[in-house]
C-alpha positions in Angstrom: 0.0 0.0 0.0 1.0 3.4 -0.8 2.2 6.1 1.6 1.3 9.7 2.3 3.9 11.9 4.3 2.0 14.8 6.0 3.7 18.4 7.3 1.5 19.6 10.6 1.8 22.5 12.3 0.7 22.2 15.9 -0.1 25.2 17.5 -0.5 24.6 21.7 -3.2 25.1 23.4 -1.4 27.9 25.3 2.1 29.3 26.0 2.5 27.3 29.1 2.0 24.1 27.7 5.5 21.7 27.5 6.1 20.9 24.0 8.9 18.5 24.9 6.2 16.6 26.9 3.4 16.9 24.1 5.7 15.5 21.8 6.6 12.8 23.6 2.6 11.9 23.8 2.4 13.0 20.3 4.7 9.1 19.8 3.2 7.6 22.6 -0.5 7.8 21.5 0.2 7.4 17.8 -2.1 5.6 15.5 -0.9 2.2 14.8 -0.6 2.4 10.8 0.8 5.6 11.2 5.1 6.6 11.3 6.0 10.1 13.4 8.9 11.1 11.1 10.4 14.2 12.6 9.4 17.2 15.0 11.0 20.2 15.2 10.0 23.7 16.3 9.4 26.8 14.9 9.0 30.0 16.8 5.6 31.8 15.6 6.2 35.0 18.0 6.6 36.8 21.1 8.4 33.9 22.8 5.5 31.4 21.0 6.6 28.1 19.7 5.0 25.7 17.3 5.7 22.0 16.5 5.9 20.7 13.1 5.6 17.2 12.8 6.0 15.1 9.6 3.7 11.8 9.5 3.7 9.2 7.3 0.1 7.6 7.1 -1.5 5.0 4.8 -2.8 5.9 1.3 -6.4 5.3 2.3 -9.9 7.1 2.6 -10.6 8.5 5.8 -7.2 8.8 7.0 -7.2 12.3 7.2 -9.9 12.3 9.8 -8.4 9.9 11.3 -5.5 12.3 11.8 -8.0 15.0 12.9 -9.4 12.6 15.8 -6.0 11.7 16.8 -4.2 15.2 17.2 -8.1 16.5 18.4 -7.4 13.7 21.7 -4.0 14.5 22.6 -4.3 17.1 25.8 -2.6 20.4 25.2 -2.9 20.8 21.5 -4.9 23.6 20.2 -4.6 24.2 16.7 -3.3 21.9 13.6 -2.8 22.6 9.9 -1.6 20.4 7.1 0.9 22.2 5.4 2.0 20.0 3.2 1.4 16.6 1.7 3.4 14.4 -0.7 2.7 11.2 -2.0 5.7 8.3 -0.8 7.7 7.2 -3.6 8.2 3.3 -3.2 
């Protein structure tokens, strides 16, 4: 089966939330079809940081709100964009 890689920008919920620890439940509660790639952060401003976290996710109807529901259950994010999307050469 095909794979997609997904760029998502992952705004907290506030400035005092941990990223270090949201990422860290980011891998722990991850789908099991689905591959964290990378994080990093990016500064947005005034002292406010964003994660951007690449996915790779099965080729597949649906999984996009299966991506929604996952990031939507983990405590502390706020806001999530797709910025980009590629489809996995083989």
């Amino acid at each position: 089966m095909a794979r997609v890689i997904l760029a998502v920008r992952i705004m907290p919920q506030d400035s005092d939330i941990d990223l270090d620890a949201l990422s860290g439940e980011l891998r722990e509660k991850l789908p099991q079809d689905f591959k964290l790639l990378s994080v990093s952060r990016e500064a947005v401003a005034f002292g406010l940081e964003s994660l951007v976290v690449w996915f790779s996710v099965p080729e597949e109807e649906g999984v996009t709100e299966r991506l929604e529901s996952y990031l939507s259950a983990i405590s502390g994010v706020g806001e999530f964009n797709v910025e980009a999307i590629s489809r996995a050469s083989e």
